[in-house]
C-alpha positions in Angstrom: 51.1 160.5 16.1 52.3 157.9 13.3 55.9 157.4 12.5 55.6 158.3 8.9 57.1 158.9 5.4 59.5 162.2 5.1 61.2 163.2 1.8 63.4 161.7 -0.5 67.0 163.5 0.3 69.4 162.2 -2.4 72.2 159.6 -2.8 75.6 160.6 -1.2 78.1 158.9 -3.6 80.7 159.9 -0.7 79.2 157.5 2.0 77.7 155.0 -0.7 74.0 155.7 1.1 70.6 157.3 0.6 69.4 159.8 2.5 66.0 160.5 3.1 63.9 161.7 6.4 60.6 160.6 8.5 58.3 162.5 10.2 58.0 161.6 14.3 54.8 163.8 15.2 56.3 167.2 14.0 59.9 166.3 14.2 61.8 165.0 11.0 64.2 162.4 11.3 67.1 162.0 9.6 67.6 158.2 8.0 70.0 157.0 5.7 70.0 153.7 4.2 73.8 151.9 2.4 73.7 151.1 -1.3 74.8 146.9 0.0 71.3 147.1 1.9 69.2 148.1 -1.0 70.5 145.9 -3.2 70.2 143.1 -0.7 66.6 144.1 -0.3 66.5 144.0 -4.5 68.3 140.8 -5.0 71.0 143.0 -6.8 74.4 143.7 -7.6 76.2 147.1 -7.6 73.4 149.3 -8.8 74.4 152.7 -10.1 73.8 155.8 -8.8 72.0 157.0 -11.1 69.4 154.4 -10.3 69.2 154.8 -6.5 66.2 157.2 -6.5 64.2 154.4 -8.6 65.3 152.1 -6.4 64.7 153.3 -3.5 61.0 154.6 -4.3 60.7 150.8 -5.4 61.4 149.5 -2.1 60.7 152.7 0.1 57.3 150.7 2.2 59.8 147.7 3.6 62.9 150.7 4.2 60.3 152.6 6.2 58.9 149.8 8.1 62.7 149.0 9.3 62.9 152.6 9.9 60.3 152.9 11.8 61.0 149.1 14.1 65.1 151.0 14.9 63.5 154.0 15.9 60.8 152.4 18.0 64.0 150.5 20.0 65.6 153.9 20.1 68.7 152.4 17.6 69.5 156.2 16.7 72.8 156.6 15.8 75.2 159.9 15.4 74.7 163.7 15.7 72.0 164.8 14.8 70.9 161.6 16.2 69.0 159.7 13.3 68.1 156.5 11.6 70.9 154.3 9.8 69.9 150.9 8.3 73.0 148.5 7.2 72.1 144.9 5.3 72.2 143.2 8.6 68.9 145.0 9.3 67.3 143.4 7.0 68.4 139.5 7.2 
């Protein structure tokens, strides 16, 4: 089976990240990805919350694929063990 797309979880204005999920087989994965990584990805500056869904549906294909390349070389992190992409993972 295909590493694939999972849902859309929300923006946790606690921990400054997105949460959303992917689907390994018939196991769901959690991810999370930080607010400085997205808008590195977007070429943008401090982007509000209330704009992180948009913005992450905007760059959700090159999120996944990152996703998808940690989980491959098993770089899960924490408990439930999941998926947690930083701006260094994308430079």
């Amino acid at each position: 089976m295909k590493f694939s797309s999972g849902e859309y979880r929300g923006y946790d204005t606690d921990r400054s990240v997105v949460l959303f999920s992917m689907i390994d087989g018939y196991t769901e994965v959690p991810c999370a990805i930080s607010s400085d990584a997205m808008d590195f990805l977007d070429g943008a500056k401090r982007t509000s919350p209330a704009q992180r869904e948009e913005q992450f549906m905007r760059l959700r294909t090159s999120i996944e694929q990152r996703a998808e390349r940690k989980f491959e070389a098993a770089e899960l992190e924490g408990k439930p063990a999941g998926i947690i992409l930083r701006s260094i993972d994308f430079r």
